[in-house]
C-alpha positions in Angstrom: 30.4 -2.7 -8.8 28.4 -5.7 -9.9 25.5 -5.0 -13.0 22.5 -4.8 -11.6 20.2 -7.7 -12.1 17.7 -7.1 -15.1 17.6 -11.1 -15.7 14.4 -10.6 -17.8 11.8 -7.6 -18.0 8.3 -10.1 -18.5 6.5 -6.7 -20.4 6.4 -3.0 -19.8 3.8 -3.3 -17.2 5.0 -6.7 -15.2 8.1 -5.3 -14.0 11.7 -5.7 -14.0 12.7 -9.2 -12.0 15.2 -9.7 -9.6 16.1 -13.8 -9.5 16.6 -15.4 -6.1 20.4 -15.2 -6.1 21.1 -11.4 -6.5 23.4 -10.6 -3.6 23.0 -7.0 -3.7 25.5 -4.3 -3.7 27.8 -4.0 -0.8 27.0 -1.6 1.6 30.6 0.2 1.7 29.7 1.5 -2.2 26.9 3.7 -1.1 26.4 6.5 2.0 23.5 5.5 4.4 22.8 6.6 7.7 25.6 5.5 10.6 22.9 4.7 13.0 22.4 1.5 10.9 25.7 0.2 10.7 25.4 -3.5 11.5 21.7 -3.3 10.8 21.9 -4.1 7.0 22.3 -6.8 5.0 23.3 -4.6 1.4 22.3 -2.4 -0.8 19.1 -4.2 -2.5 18.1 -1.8 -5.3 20.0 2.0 -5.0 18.1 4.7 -5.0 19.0 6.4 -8.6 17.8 2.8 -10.3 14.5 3.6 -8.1 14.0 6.9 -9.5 14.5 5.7 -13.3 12.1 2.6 -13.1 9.2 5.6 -11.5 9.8 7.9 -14.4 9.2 4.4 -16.4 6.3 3.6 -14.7 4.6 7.5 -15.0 5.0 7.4 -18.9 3.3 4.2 -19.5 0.7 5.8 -16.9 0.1 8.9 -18.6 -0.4 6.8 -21.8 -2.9 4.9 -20.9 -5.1 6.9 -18.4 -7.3 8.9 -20.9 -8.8 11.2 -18.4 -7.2 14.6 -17.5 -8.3 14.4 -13.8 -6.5 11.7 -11.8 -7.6 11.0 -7.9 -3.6 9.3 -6.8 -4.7 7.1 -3.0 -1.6 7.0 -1.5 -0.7 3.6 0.9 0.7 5.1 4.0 2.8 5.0 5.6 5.2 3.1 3.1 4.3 4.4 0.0 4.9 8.3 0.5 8.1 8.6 -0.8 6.9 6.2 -3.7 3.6 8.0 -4.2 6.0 11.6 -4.4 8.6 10.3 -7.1 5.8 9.1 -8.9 3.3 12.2 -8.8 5.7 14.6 -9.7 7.1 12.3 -13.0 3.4 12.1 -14.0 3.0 16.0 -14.3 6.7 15.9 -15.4 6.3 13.6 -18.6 2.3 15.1 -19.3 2.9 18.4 -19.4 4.8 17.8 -22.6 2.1 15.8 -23.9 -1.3 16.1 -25.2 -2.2 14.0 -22.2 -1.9 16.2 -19.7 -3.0 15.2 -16.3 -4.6 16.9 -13.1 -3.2 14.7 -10.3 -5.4 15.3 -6.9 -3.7 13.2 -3.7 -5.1 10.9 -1.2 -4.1 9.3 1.8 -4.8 6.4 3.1 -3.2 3.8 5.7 -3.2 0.0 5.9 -1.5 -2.0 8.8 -1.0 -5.6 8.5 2.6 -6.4 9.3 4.1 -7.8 13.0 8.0 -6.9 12.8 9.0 -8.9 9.8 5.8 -11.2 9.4 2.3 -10.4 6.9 -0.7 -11.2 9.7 -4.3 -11.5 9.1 -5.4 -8.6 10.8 -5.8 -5.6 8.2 -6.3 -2.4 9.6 -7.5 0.1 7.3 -7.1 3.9 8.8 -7.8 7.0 7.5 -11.2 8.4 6.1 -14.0 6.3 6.0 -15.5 8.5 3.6 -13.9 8.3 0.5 -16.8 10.1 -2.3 -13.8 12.2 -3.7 -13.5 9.4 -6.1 -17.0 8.9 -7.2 -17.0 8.6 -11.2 -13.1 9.3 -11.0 -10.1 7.5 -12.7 -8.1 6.3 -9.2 -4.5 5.6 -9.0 -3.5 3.5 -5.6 -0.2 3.9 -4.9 1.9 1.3 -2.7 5.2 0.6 -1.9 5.5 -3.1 -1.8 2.9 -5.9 -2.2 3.7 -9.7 -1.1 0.1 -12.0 -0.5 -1.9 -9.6 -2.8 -4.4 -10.2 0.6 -4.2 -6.7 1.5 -4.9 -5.2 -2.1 -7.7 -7.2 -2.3 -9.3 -5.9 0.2 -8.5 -2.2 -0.2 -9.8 -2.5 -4.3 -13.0 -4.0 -1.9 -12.9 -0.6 0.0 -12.8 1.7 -2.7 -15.1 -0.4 -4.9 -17.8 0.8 -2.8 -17.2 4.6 -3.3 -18.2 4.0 -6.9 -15.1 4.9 -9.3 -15.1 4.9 -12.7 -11.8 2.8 -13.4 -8.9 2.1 -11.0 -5.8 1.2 -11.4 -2.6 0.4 -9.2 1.3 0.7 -9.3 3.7 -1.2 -6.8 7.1 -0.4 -6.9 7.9 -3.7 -5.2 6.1 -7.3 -5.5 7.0 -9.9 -3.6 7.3 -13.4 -5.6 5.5 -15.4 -3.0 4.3 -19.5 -3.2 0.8 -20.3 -4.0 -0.4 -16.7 -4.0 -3.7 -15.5 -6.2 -3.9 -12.2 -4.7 -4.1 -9.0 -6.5 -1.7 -8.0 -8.4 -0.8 -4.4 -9.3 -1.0 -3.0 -12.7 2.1 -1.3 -12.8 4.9 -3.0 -11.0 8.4 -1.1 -10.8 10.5 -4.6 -9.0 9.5 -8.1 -9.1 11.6 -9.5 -6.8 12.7 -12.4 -4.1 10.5 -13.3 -1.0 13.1 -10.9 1.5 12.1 -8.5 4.0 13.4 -5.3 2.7 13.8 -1.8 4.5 14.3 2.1 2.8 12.9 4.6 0.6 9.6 4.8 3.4 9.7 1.1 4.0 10.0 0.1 7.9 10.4 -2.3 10.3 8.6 -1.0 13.1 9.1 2.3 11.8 13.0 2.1 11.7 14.8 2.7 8.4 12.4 5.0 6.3 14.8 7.5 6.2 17.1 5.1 4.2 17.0 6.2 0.6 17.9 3.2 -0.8 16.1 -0.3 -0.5 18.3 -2.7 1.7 17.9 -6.0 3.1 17.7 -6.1 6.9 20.1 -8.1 8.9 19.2 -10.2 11.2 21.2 -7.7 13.7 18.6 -5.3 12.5 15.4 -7.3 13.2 16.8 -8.3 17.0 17.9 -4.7 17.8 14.2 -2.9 16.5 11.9 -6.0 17.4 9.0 -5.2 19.2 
């Protein structure tokens, strides 16, 4: 099996980047489901290297959020499985801490994607009414961010509801040309511009049940194209 591809880690916060020329593992080296044989490219980043960068990501949380209450605004529907891992590490590493944290869960959706491509029409569903996190430390949650476009204008949305600080953690971000978006705070993978599949990610909601984060074939985007 080939290392995995830590070419440089930029800080604690900026992630660990993945260069342009990382093949990925091959997909005979891992179980995934049989219904996507053909469907995949390889096996991007496994799951277990997933679940170590989030228990990461929650100490350097836990250490700097001071407050003991914590309002987490989960990005559905790609960032569930994300926003779970990373939850439960948070109470996991604060218990044993003097910063122990209270972590209340909200949900939230954002649609802005057309099979493989990032369109300018942002949809953001869920409750309008989001006072729960009036004078509250906020942690947004999502899976993968690419333009920075759509975080931008979900900071926008909660911005109005009056918070007192908030933060965000992306387990992905996209290395994308000319792009002055928002970035997140906390950033598990920096990696290359590919349309990647898996641990709650979809194309057209095929492949969350993947627990690892693949590449999609080009198989995979004919067979599930809308």
């Amino acid at each position: 099996m080939a290392d995995f591809p830590v070419i440089r880690k930029d800080s604690a916060d900026k992630g660990i980047v993945i260069e342009d020329d990382w093949p990925g593992y091959g997909l005979d080296l891992f179980t995934y489901p049989e219904h996507y044989r053909g469907d995949l490219e390889n096996v991007y980043i496994p799951h277990g290297v997933i679940v170590n960068r989030t228990e990461c990501l929650a100490r350097r949380i836990v250490e700097d959020m001071e407050d003991r209450h914590v309002v987490a605004l989960c990005v559905l529907k790609g960032g569930y499985k994300f926003c779970a891992d990373l939850v439960e590490a948070i109470k996991s590493v604060s218990c044993n801490t003097a910063r122990h944290k209270t972590v209340r869960v909200e949900f939230i959706r954002l649609k802005s994607y057309l099979n493989d491509q990032s369109t300018e029409d942002l949809q953001i569903i869920g409750p309008e009414d989001l006072s729960v996190v009036r004078g509250k430390n906020v942690l947004i949650i999502e899976a993968i961010v690419d333009t920075g476009k759509t975080m931008r204008a979900l900071l926008q949305h909660v911005e109005t509801f009056q918070p007192k600080a908030v933060k965000v953690a992306g387990l992905l971000v996209k290395r994308v040309p000319n792009v002055a978006g928002i970035l997140p705070d906390y950033v598990g993978f920096v990696i290359p511009n590919r349309f990647v599949v898996g641990y709650a990610l979809d194309y057209n909601e095929y492949f969350r049940d993947l627990n690892h984060i693949c590449v999609i074939s080009e198989q995979g985007k004919l067979k599930y194209r809308l």
